[in-house]
SEVO-603085 format. One record per residue (C-alpha): residue number from 1; x, y, z; chain. Coordinates in nm, 2 decimals, decimal comma. Each point is the difference from the previous one (the first is absolute). Layout:
ZALUM_NUM_X_Y_Z_A
...
***
This chain:
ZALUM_1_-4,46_-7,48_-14,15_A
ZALUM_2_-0,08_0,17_0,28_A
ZALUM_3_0,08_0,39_0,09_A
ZALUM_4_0,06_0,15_0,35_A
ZALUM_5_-0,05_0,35_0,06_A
ZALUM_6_0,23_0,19_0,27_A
ZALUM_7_-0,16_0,24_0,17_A
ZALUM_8_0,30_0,28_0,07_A
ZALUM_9_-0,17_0,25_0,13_A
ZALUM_10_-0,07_-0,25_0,30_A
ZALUM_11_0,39_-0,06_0,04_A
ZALUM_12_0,11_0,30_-0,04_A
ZALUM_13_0,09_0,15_0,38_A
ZALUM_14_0,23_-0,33_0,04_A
ZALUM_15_0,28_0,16_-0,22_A
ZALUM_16_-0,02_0,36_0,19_A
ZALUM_17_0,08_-0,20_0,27_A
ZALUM_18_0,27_-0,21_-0,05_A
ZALUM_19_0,14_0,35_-0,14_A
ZALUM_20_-0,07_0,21_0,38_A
ZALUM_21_0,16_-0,30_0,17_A
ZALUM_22_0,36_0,09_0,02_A
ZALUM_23_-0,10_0,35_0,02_A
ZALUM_24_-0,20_-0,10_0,36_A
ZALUM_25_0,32_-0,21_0,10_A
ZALUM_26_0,24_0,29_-0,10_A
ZALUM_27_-0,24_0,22_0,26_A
ZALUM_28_0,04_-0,32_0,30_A
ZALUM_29_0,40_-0,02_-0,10_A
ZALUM_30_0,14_0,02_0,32_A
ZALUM_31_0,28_0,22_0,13_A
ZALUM_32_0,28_0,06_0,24_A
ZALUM_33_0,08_0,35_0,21_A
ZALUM_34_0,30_0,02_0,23_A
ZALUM_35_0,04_0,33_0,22_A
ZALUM_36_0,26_0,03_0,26_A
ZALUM_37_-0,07_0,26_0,32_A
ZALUM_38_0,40_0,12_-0,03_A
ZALUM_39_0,25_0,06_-0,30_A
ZALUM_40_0,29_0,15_0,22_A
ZALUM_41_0,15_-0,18_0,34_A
ZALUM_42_0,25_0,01_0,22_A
ZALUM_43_0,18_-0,31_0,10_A
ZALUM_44_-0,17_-0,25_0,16_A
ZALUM_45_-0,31_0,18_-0,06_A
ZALUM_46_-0,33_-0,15_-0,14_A
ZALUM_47_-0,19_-0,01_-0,30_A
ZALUM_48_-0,32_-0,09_-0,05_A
ZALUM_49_-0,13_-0,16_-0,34_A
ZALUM_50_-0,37_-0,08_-0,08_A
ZALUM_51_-0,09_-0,22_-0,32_A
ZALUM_52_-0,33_-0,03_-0,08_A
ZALUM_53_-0,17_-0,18_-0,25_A
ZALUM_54_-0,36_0,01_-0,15_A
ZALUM_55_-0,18_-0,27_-0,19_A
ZALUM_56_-0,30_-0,21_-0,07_A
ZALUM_57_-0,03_-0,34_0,18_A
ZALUM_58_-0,20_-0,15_-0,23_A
ZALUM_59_0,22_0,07_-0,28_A
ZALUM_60_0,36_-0,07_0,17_A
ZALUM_61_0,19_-0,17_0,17_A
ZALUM_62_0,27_0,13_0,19_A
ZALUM_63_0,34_-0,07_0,13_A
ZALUM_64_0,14_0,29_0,24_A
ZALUM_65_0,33_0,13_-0,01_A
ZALUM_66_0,29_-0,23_0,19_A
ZALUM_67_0,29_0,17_0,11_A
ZALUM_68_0,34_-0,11_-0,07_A
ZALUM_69_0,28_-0,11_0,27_A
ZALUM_70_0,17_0,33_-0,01_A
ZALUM_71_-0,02_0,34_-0,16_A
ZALUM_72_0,32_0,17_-0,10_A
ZALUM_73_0,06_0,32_0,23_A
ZALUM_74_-0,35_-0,06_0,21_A
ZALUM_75_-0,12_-0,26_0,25_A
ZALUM_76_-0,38_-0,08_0,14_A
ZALUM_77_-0,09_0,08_0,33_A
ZALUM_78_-0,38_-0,06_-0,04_A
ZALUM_79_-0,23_-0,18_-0,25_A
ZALUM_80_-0,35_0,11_0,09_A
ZALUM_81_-0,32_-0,24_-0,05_A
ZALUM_82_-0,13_0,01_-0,34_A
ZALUM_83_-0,32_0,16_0,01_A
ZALUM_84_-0,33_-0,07_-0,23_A
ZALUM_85_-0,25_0,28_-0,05_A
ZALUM_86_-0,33_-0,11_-0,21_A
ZALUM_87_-0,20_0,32_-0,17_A
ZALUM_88_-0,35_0,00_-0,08_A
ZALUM_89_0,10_-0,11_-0,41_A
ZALUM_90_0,12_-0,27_0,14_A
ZALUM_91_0,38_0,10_-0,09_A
ZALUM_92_0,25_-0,08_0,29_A
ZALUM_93_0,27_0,16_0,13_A
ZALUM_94_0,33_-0,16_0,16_A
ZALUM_95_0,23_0,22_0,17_A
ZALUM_96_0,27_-0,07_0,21_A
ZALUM_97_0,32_0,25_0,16_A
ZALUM_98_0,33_-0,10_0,04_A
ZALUM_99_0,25_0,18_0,21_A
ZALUM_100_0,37_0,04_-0,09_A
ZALUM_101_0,28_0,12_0,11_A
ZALUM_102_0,39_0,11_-0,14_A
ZALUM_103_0,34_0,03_0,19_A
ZALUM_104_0,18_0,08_-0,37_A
ZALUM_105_0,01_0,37_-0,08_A
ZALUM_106_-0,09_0,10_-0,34_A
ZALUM_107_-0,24_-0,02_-0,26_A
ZALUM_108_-0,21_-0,34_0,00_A
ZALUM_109_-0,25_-0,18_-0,19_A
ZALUM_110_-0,24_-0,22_0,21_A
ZALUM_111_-0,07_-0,26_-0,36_A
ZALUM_112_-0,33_-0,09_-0,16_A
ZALUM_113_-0,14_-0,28_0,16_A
ZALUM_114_-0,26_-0,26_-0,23_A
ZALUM_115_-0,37_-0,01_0,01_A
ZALUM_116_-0,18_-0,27_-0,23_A
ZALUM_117_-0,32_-0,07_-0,08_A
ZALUM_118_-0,16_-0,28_-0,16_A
ZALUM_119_-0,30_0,06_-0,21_A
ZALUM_120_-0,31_-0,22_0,07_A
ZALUM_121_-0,13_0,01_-0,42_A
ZALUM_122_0,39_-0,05_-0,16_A
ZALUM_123_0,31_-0,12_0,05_A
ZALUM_124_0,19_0,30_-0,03_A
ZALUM_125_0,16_0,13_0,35_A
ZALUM_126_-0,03_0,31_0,09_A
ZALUM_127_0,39_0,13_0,14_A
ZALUM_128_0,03_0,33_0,18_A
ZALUM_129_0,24_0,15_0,20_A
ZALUM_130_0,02_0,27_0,27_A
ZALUM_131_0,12_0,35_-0,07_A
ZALUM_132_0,37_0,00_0,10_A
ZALUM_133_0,08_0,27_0,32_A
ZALUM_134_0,30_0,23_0,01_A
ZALUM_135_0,11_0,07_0,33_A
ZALUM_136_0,32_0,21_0,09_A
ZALUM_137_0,19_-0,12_0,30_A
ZALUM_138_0,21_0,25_0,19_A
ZALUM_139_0,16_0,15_0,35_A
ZALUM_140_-0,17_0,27_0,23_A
ZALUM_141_0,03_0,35_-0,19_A
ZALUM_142_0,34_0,17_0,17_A
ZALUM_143_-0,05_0,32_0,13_A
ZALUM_144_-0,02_0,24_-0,24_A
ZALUM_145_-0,01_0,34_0,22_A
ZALUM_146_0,37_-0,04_0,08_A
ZALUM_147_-0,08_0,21_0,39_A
ZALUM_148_0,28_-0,04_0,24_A
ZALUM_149_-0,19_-0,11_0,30_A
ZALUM_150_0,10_0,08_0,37_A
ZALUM_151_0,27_-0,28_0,11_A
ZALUM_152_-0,17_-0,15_0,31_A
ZALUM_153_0,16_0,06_0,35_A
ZALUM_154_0,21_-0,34_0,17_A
ZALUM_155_-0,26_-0,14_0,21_A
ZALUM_156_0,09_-0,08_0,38_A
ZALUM_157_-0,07_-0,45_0,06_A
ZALUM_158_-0,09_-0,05_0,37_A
ZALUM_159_0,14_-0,34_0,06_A
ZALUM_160_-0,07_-0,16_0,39_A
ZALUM_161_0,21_-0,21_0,12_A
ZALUM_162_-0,17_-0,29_0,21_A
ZALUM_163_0,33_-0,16_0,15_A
ZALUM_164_-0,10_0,13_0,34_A
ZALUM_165_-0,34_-0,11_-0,01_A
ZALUM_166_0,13_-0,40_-0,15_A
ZALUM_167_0,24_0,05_0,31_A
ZALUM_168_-0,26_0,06_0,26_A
ZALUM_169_-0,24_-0,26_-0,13_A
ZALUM_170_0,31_-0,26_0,03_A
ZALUM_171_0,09_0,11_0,36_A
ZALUM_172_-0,36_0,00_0,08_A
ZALUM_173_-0,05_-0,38_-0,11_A
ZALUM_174_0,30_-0,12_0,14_A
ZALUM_175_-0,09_0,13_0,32_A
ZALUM_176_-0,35_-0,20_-0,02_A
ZALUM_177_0,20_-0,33_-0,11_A
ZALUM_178_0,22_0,05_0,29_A
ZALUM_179_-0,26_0,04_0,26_A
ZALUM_180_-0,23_-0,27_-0,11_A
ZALUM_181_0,32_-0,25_0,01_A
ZALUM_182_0,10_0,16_0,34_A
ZALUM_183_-0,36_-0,05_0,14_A
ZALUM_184_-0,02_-0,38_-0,12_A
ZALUM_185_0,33_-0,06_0,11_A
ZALUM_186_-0,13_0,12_0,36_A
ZALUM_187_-0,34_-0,17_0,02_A
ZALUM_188_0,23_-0,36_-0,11_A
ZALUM_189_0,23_0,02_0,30_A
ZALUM_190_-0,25_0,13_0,22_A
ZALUM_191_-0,11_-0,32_0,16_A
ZALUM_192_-0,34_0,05_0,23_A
ZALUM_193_0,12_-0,08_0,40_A
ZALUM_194_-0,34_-0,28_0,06_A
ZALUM_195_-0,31_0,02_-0,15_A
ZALUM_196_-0,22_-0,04_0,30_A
ZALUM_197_0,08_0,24_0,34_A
ZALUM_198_-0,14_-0,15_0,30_A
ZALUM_199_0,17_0,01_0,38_A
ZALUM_200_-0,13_-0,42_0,01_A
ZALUM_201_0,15_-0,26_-0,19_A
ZALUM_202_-0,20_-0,19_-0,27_A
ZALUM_203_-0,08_-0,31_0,18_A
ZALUM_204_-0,12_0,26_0,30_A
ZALUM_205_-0,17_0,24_-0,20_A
ZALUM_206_-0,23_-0,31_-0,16_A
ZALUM_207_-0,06_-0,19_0,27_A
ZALUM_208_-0,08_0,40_0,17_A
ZALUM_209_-0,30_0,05_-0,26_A
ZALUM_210_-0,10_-0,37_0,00_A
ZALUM_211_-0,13_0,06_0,33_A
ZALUM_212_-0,18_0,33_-0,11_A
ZALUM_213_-0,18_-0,20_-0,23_A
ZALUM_214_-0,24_-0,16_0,28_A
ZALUM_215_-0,19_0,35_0,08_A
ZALUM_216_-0,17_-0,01_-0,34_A
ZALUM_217_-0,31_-0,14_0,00_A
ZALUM_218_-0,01_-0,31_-0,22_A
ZALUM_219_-0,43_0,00_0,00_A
ZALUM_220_0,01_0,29_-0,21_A
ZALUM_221_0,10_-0,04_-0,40_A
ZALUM_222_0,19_0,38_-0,04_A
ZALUM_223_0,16_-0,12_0,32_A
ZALUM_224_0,06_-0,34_-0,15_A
ZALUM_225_0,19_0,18_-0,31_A
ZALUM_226_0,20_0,20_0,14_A
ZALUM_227_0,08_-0,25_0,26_A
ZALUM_228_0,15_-0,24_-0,28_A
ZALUM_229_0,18_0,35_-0,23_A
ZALUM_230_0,14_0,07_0,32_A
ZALUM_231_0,13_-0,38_0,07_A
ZALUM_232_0,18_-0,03_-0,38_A
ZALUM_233_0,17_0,36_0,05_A
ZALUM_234_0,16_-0,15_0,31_A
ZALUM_235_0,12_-0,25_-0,12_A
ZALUM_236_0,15_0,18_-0,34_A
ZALUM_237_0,15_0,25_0,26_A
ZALUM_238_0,16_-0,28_0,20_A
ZALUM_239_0,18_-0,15_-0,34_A
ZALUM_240_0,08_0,32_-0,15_A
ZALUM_241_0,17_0,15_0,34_A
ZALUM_242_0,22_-0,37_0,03_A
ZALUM_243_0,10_0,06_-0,38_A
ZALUM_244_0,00_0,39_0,02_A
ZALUM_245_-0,25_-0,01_-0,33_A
ZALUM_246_-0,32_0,17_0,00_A
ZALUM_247_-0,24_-0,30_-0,10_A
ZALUM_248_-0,33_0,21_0,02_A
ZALUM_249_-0,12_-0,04_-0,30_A
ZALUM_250_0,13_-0,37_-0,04_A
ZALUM_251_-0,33_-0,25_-0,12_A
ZALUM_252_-0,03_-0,30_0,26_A
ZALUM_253_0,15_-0,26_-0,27_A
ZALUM_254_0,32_0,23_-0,04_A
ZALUM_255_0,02_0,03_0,38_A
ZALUM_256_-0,04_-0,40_0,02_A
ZALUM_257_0,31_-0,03_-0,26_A
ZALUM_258_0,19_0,25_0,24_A
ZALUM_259_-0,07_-0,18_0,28_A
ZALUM_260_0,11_-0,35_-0,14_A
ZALUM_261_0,35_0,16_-0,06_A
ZALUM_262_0,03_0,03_0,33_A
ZALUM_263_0,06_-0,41_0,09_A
ZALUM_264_-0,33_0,01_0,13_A
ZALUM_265_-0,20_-0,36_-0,02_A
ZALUM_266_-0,22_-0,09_-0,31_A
ZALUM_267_-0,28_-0,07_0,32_A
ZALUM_268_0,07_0,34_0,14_A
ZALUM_269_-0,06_0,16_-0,28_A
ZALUM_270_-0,34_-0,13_-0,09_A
ZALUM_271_-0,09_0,08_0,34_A
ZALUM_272_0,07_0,35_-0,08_A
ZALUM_273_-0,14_0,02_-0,35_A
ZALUM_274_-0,37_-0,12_0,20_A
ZALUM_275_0,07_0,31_0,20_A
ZALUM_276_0,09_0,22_-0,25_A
ZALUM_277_-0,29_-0,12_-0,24_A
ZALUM_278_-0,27_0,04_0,26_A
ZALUM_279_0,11_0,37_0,00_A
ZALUM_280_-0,04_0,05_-0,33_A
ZALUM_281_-0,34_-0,16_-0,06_A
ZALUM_282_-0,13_0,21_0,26_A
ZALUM_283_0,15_0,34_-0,14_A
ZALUM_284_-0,05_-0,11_-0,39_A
ZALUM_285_-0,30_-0,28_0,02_A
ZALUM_286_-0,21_0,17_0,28_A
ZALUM_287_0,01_-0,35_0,16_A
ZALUM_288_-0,05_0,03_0,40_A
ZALUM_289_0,17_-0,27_0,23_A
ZALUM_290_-0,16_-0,11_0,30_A
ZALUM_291_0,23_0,13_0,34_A
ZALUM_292_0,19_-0,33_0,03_A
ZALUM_293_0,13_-0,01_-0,40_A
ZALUM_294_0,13_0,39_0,10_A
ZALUM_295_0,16_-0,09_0,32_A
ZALUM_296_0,13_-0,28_-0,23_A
ZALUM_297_0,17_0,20_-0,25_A
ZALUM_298_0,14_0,25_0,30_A
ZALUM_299_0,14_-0,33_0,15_A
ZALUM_300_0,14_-0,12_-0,33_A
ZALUM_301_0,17_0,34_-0,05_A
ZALUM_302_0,15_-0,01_0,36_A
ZALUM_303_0,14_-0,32_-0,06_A
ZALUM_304_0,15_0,05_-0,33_A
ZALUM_305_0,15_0,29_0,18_A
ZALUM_306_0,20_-0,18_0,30_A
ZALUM_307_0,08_-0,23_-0,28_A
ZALUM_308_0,18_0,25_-0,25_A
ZALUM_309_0,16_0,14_0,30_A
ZALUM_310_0,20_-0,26_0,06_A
ZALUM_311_0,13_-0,06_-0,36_A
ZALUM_312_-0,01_0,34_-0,17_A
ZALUM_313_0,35_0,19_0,12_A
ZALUM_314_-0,04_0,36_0,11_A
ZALUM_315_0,18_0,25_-0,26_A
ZALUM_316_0,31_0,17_0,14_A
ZALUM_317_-0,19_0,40_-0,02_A
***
């Protein structure tokens, strides 16, 4: 049989130990403070409460407070962020403010609210609660110095009456309405007497300018140009005097749809759209037309002229 020999004095810190062991977690228990900033409002007044709670991280775990639904006699205006402070040890810190508020005079309680912690070696929780906070509710202090003060004088209200001034603006407008319907009534019946004055007739005063049109000199290209403006703005003046309209700004294919309204030939016509087109290349194309193609077009015009004289009725002036 063989013997073993135990060698205590090599074991023996072990039981020391496990004996300092609750005594180190007894130091690292954590624990709960609750201040408030106020013990005494008036109503509707603020209050502020601070819980804070120190403990070691590697030890617990924690579960913050929750605050119920509703609180008899108080209500929550603010629930701050929960704050975490860590300290040199290692120990951290949660703290976190809420802010209520009464509208119930009296003396009040705000409750104990729950703080747990789980420990990390057992399976014992760990339940503390916040210290509970009177807080007396009440009306603004009455006077207590009971002074007769001085009874203020009747004050004299100024009140200025605008009636004359909503009356003026209202005259004032209608008077505007009415002129501006009196001067568009006048500029509707006032019909213009002609739109051309000349002493000639039309038919005279075109055949008048038709001749002037052989002193320009058809060799030379301004001549050439103005020569053919100046035959077109004959001819518009010619049509607009027989219809008393002032064509002058008419383009040759709505003077060509004019014309045809005026039981004038589809060959006639055509005759005087060449004319007309000649004109127009030379003052918009730069296009110069030998002497015969501008005599031509002078020739064309003239003729189109007798022609519309004979089937376009003078208007009674």
């Amino acid at each position: 049989m063989r013997l073993f020999k135990i060698n205590i004095w090599r074991h023996w810190p072990l039981p020391i130990v496990y004996c300092l062991l609750p005594i180190a977690s007894y130091s690292q228990a954590p624990s709960v403070q609750t201040t408030a900033d106020k013990n005494s409002i008036l109503i509707g007044e603020q209050v502020k409460v601070t819980v804070k709670a120190n403990f070691r991280p590697g030890l617990y775990n924690i579960h913050w407070l929750a605050l119920p639904d509703s609180i008899p006699h108080f209500e929550v205006v603010e629930i701050g962020k929960a704050d975490t402070t860590t300290f040199k040890d290692n120990s951290k810190a949660i703290e976190q403010t809420i802010i209520f508020t009464s509208f119930d005079s009296g003396k009040w309680v705000i409750p104990s609210f729950p703080v747990n912690f789980d420990p990390l070696v057992d399976d014992t929780t760990l339940n503390l609660v916040t210290d509970p906070v009177p807080v007396t509710v009440m009306y603004s202090p009455p006077d207590s110095t009971n002074q007769l003060r001085d009874i203020k004088p009747i004050m004299d209200v100024t009140i200025t009456d605008y009636i004359w001034y909503y009356i003026g603006a209202g005259v004032l407008l209608l008077l505007v309405i009415v002129y501006f319907i009196w001067r568009y009534l006048k500029n509707k019946k006032q019909q213009p007497a002609t739109v051309f004055a000349s002493k000639l007739s039309p038919y005279d005063e075109a055949m008048e300018e038709l001749k002037k049109l052989d002193q320009y000199n058809l060799q030379d290209a301004a001549e050439i140009k103005a020569y053919h403006s100046r035959l077109s703005e004959i001819f518009k003046r010619y049509l607009g005097r027989k219809e008393n309209k002032n064509l002058g700004d008419r383009t040759t294919s709505e003077l060509l749809i004019q014309v045809k309204e005026n039981d004038l030939s589809t060959e006639n016509v055509s005759i005087l759209a060449i004319a007309l087109r000649c004109s127009d290349a030379v003052k918009f194309a730069k296009y110069l037309p030998t002497m015969i193609e501008s005599a031509e077009s002078k020739e064309k015009i003239k003729e189109t002229i007798s022609l519309m004289e004979q089937t376009i009725k003078p208007l009674n002036h």
